[in-house]
N, C-alpha and C positions, 0 to 999 in steps of 0.2 A: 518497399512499403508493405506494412500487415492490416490485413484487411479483417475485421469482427464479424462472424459466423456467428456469434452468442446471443439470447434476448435478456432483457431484465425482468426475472420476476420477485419483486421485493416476498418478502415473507413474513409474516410477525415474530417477537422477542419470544424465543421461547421460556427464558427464565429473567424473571423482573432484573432491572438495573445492569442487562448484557446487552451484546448488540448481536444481530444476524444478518447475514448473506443470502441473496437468493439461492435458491435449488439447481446450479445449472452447472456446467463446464464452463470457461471463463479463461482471462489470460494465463499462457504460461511466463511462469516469472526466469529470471538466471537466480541462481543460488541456492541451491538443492544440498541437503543436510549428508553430509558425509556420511558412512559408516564408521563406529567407532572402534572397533576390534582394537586395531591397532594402525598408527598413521603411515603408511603403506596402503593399507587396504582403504582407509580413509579417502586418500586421495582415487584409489582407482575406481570406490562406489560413486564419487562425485564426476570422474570423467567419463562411467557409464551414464549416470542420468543428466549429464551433458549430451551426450549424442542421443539419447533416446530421446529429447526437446529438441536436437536439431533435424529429428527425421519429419515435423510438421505435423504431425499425428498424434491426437487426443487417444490416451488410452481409453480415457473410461468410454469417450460416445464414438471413438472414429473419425471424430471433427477434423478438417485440418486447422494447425493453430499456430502460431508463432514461431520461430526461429528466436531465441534471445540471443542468439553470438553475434547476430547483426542487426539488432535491434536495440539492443539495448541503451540507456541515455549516459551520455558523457557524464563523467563522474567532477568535473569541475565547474562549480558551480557559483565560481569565490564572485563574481559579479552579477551574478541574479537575485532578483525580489522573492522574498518569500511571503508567505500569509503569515500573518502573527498569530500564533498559537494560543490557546486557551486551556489553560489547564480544567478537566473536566471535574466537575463536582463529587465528587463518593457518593454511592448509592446505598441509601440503606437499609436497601431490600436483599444488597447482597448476605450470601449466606457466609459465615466463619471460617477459615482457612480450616480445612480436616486435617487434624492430629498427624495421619499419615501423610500428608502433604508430601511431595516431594523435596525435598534442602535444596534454598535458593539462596544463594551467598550474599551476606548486606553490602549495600552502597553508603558508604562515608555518607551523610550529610540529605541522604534521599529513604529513609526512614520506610516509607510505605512501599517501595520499592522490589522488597520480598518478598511481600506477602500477595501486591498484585500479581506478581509472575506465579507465585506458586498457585494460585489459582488456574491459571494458566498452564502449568505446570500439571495439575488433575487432569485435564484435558488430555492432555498430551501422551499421558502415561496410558491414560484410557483407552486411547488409538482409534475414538469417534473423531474420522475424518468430516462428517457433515457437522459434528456441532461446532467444530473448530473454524469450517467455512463460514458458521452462521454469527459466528463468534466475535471471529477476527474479518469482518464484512470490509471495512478500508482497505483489505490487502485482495489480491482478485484470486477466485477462491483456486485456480490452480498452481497460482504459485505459491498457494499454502500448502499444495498435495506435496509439490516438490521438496519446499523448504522441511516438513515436517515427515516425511518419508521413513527419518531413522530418528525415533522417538529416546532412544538412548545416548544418542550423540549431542542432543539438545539438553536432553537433561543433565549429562554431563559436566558442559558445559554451564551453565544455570548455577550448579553445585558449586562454584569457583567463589570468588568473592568478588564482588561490582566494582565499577569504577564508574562515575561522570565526566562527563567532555562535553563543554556546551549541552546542548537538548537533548543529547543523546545518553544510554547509559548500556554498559557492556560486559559483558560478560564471558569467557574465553579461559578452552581448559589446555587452548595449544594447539587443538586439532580444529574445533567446531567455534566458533565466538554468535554471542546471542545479542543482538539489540532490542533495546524499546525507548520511544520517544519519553522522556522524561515528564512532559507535560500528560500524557496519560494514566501514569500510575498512581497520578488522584482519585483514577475513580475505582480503585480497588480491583481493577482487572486490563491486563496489559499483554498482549501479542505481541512475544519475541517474534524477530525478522532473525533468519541464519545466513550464514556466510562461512564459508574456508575460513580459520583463521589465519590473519595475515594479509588477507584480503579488504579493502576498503569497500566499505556498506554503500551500497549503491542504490538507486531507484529507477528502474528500467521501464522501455515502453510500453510494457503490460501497465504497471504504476501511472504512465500517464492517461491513458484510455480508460484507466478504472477511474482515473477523476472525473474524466469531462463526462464519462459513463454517469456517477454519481451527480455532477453538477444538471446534467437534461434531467433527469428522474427527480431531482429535487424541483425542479421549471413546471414538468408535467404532474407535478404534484402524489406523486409516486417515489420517495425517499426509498433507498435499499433499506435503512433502517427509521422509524420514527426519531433516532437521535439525530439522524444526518441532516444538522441544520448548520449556517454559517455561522452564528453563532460560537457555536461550540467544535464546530471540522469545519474552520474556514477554508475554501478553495478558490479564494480569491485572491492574488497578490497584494500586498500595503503598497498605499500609494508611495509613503515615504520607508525608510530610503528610496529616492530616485533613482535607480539603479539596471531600469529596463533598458534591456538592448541586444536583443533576440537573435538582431544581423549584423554584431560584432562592428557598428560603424566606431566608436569610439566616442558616442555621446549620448550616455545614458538619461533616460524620461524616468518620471512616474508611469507605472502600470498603468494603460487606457483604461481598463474593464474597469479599475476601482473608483475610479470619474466618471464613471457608467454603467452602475450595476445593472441598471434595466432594461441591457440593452436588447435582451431579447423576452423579454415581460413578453407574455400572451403564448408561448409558446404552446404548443396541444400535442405535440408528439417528437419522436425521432427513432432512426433505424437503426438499432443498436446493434446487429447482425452486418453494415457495413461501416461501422468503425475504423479505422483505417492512423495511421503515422507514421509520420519516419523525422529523422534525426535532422535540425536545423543548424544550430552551433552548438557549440560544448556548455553544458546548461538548460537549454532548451531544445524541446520536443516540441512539432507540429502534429496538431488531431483534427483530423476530418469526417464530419458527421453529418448525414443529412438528417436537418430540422423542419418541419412543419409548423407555419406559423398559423393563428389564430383564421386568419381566410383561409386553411386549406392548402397552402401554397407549400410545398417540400423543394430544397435548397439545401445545398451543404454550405457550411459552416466551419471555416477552418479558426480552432484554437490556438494558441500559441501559448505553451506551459512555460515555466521555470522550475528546476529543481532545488530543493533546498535542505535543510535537514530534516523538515518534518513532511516530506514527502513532495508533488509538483502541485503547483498553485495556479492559475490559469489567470494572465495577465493582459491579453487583447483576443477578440473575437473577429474576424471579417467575415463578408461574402464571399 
């Protein structure tokens, strides 16, 4: 089980029609961006910043943090509930793709596609690790340090031409492959996720902690970002399909929590520093958090996620 050292402190937007992350240390994710030199070296940059996340130890604060080789959430997810996605609106405070942009290869049929990554894409070439944490705020901001580590291997990859697969859309030069959820590149700015190519895109128990993280602070009225609302980052499973079934009996429900959102209405805090999960069936991650309700009263509160492709959605709550 991993236990959360980390607090939340949301931040404001620094540049209209983006989003931000708080200022902190935060989970370690698996899938640390290769070196590109050449695919050799590639693979041996990834299986050093492999063992350097399995030594438990935050570079930047000392923290200890995670293990992803034994944490991380089963990648099968073909019988889990997901939230239903909302494509987000375009902002049109955002500013115009710069000339020098970096070459993001188009997707057949997903048009804006490019141009959000290449914004993205600024970022990255930049090598401003905090605007990118504040940036790409759904992703937990150390598994953005990882994944974005070797800013040439991503952009490499980026450079390739897209392709669509369901919600997902990809990108891969051979060595590095780049994701972004498909329903976000409407709003003109989009966080690739990296991975080994070859490797199937995962969302690990950092990913699930950063939701239920997200879902209290949205309760205590404290969002990471002013955008973070259900609405628009649902982290709620849909009720239908009826497809819940956490502990593999073989007869799948509707999501509880989505036949009772309120269930924890009144909420006034939680300790985000003892965070905590571990792995239930293949699909689903259990997260345990202790909540303070409206009398005062502090209790954990075990979640029960599902993984999906737009990230984990959180489908029953208990005591």
């Amino acid at each position: 089980m991993i236990v959360e050292v980390e607090r939340v402190r949301p931040v404001p937007s620094r540049r209209p029609g983006r989003a931000t992350a708080p200022r902190r240390a935060d989970d370690l994710g698996a899938g640390a961006a290769p070196r590109r030199r050449r695919g050799r070296s590639a693979v041996i940059g990834l299986a050093a910043a492999g063992l350097l996340l399995a030594t438990g130890c935050d570079s930047v604060s000392g923290i200890p943090v995670d293990d992803p080789a034994t944490e991380s959430a089963d990648t099968d997810t073909s019988a889990a509930p997901t939230a239903t996605a909302t494509a987000v609106a375009p902002s049109p405070t955002l500013p115009p793709v710069p000339a020098d942009a970096p070459v993001v290869g188009e997707v057949p049929g997903v048009p804006e596609a490019a141009p959000a990554l290449q914004r993205f894409a600024v970022d990255l070439r930049a090598g401003d690790l905090t605007t990118l944490q504040e940036t790409c705020w759904t992703i937990p901001p150390l598994t953005t340090q990882t994944m974005y580590a070797d800013p040439d291997a991503v952009l490499s990859a980026l450079a390739q031409p897209g392709t669509a697969t369901d919600g997902t859309l990809t990108w891969t030069d051979g060595v590095t492959s780049v994701t972004a959820e498909r329903d976000r590149v409407a709003s003109g700015y989009a966080c690739g996720r990296v991975f080994p190519a070859g490797v199937e895109p995962a969302h690990d128990a950092a990913d699930a902690r950063h939701t239920v993280r997200r879902y209290l602070a949205r309760l205590v009225g404290q969002p990471l970002h002013p955008d973070d609302q259900e609405a628009e980052y649902p982290l709620v499973c849909a009720a239908n399909p009826a497809t819940w079934d956490p502990r593999a009996t073989g007869a799948p429900v509707p999501a509880p929590l989505a036949n009772n959102p309120g269930m924890l209405t009144g909420t006034t805090g939680f300790t985000d520093q003892q965070i905590s999960s571990q792995q239930l069936t293949p699909g689903y991650m259990s997260v345990t958090a202790p909540v303070t309700n409206a009398s005062g009263v502090t209790q954990n509160r075990t979640f029960v996620l599902a993984d999906g492709d737009n990230g984990y959605c959180i489908g029953e709550i208990s005591s």
